[in-house]
C-alpha positions in Angstrom: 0.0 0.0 0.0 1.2 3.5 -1.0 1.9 5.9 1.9 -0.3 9.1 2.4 2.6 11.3 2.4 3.4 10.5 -1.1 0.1 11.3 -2.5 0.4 14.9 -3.0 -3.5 15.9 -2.3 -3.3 18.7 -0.9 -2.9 20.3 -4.3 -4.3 20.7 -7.4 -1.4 20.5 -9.9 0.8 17.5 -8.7 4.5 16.2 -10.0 5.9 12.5 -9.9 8.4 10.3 -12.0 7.8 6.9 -13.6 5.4 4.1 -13.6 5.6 3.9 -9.8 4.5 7.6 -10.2 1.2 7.1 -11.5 0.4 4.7 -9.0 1.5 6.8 -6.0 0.7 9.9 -7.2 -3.3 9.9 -8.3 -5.7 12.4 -10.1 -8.9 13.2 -12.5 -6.1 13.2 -15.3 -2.7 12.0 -15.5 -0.2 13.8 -18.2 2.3 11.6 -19.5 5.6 13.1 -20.9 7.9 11.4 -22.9 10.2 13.5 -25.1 12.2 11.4 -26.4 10.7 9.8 -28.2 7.1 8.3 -27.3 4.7 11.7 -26.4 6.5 13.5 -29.1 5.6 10.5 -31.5 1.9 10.4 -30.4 1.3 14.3 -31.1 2.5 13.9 -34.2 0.5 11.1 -35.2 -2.7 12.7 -33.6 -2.3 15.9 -34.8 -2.3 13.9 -38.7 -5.5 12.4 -37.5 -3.9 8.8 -37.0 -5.1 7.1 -33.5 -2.6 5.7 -31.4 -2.5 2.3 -30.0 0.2 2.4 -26.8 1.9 -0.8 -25.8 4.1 -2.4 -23.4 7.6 -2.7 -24.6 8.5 -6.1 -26.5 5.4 -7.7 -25.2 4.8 -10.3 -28.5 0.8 -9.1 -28.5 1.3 -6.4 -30.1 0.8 -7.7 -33.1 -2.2 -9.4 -32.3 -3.7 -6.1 -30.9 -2.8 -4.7 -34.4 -4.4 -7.5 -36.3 -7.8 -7.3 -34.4 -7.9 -3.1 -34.3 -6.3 -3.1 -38.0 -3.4 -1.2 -36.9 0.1 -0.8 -38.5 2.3 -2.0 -35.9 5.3 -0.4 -35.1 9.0 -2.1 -33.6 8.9 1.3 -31.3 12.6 1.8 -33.2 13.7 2.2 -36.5 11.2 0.4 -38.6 9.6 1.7 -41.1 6.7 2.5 -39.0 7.8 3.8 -35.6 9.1 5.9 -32.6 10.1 8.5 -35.3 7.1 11.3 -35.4 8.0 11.1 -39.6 6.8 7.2 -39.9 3.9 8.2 -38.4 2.8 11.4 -40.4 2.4 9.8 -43.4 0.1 7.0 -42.6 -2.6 8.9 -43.3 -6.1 10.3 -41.9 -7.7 7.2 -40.1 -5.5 5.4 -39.6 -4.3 3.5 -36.8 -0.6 2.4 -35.2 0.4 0.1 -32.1 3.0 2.3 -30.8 5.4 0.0 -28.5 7.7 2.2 -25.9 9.4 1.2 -22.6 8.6 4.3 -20.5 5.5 6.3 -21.8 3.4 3.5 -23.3 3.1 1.6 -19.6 2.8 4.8 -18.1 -0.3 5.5 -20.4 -1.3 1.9 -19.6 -0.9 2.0 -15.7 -2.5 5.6 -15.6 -5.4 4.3 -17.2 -5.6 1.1 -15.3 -6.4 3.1 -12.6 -9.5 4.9 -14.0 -8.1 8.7 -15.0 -8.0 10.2 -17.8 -4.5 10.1 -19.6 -3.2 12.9 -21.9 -0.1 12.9 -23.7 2.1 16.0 -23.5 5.6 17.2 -25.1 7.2 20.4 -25.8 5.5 20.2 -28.4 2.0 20.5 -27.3 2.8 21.4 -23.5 0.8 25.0 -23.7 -2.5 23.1 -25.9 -2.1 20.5 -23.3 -2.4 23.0 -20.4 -5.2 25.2 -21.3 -7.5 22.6 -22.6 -6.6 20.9 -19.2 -7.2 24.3 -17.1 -11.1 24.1 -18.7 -11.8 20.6 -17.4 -10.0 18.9 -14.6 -10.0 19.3 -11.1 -6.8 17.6 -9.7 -4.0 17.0 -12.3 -0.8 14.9 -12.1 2.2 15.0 -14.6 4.1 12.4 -14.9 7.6 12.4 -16.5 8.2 9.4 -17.5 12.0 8.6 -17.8 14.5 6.6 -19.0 16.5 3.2 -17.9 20.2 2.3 -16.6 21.1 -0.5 -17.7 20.6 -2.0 -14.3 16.5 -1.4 -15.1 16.1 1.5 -12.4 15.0 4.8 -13.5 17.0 7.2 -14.9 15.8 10.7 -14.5 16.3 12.6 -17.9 16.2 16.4 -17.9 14.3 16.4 -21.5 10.9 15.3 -19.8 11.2 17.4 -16.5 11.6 20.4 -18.9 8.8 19.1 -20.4 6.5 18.9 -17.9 7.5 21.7 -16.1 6.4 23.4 -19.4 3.0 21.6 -18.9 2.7 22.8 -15.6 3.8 26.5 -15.7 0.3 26.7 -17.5 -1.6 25.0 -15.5 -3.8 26.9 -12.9 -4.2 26.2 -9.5 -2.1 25.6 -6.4 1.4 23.6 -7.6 2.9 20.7 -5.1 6.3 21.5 -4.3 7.7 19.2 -7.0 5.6 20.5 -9.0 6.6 24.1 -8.4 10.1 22.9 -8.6 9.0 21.4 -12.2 7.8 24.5 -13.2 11.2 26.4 -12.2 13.5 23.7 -14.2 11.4 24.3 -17.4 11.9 28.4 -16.8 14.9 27.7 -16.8 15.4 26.4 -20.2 12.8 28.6 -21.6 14.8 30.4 -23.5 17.4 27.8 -24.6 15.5 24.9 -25.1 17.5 23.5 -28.2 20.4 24.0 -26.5 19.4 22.3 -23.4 17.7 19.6 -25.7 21.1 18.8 -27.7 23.2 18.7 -24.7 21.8 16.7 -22.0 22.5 12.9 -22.2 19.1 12.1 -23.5 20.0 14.4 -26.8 23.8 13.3 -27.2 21.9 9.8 -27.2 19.5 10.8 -30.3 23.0 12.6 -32.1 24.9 9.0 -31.7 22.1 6.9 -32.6 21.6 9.2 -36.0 18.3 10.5 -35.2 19.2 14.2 -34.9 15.9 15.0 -36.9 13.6 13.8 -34.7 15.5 16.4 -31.9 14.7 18.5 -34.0 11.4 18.3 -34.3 10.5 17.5 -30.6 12.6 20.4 -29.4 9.9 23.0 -31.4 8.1 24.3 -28.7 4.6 24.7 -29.1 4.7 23.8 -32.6 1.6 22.2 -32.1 -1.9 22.6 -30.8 -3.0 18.9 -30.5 -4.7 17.4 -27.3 -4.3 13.7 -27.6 -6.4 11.6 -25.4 -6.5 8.0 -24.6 -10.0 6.8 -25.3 -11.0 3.4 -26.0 -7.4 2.0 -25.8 -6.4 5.3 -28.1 -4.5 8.5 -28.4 -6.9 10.5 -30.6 -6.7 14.1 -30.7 -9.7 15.6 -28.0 -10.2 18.6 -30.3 
């Protein structure tokens, strides 16, 4: 059982990391954020008007899910349909893709497993995110989601706390202290974000692994004005 002093709710706008984060930290909505690459990935395929199957990370159903929704399922790397928000764009209106990750696609999943409503946030998308968020829920939790060590434990990676702090700086209401403190890293990089974006480990990562690109493209902040929502098992944009 989760200890009360973890739980954050005695605010409105609340902050935690990871998958244990969503189960700890609980609201009407939990925001996911997952820079590199996953959140980034789903706001580009929403905002093209393709729905977004998440999945768990190598699970060998993914496929099936994809045969029975009549998805294109993506290997989550460098497929031609996957992580990358440019094998997503061209799918096509109506389409569908299962959209494997190891961090933000369980997040999503645990967040909805425990009934709230699960939005996907980047740079992206973080001030669409925020006001259409400010207009309907009543206790809000952003979650950023991380990567891995290669022991498996969580690695904290600066490109999603700037993210959600960027989520929450436009969020009303009264802040957590980790949120507040979320808030205060992303004003921080404000004004540099590419900078920030290409030099923290998560960046130098995308540089070595030739995927330079999609930095690109996820460090254009608010580039994009797409809500994307899970319903029915799907990221859909909830405009």
């Amino acid at each position: 059982m989760t200890p009360s002093w973890v739980d954050q709710r005695d605010h409105r706008v609340r902050f935690e990391w990871g998958p244990a984060g969503v189960e700890a930290v609980r609201s009407d909505v939990v925001v996911i954020v997952d820079v590199q690459r996953f959140t980034t990935a789903v706001d580009a395929a929403v905002s093209a008007g393709v729905a977004v199957h998440p999945h768990r990370w190598r699970d060998p159903s993914a496929g099936e899910l994809a045969a029975r929704v009549g998805a294109h399922p993506a290997d989550g790397t460098g497929g031609a349909t996957s992580l990358s928000p440019a094998s997503l764009v061209g799918l096509g209106r109506g389409a569908r893709v299962v959209l494997p990750s190891p961090n933000g696609s369980t997040c999503a999943a645990l967040a909805a497993g425990v009934g709230a409503t699960v939005v996907a946030a980047c740079l992206r998308n973080a001030t669409a995110v925020s006001t259409w968020l400010n207009a309907r829920a009543a206790t809000v939790t952003v979650v950023a989601c991380g990567e891995r060590w290669h022991d498996g434990s969580l690695r904290p990676a600066l490109e999603d706390h700037v993210g959600a702090g960027a989520v929450i700086a436009g969020l009303d209401g009264d802040r957590s202290p980790e949120a507040q403190a979320a808030a205060a890293v992303w004003h921080d990089a404000e004004g540099r974000v590419a900078d920030v974006m290409r030099a923290c480990s998560s960046g130098r990562e995308q540089h070595q692994r030739g995927w330079a690109d999609d930095l690109r493209y996820a460090e254009a902040v608010d580039a994009s004005s797409a809500v994307p929502v899970l319903r029915d098992g799907a990221f859909v944009d909830a405009r």
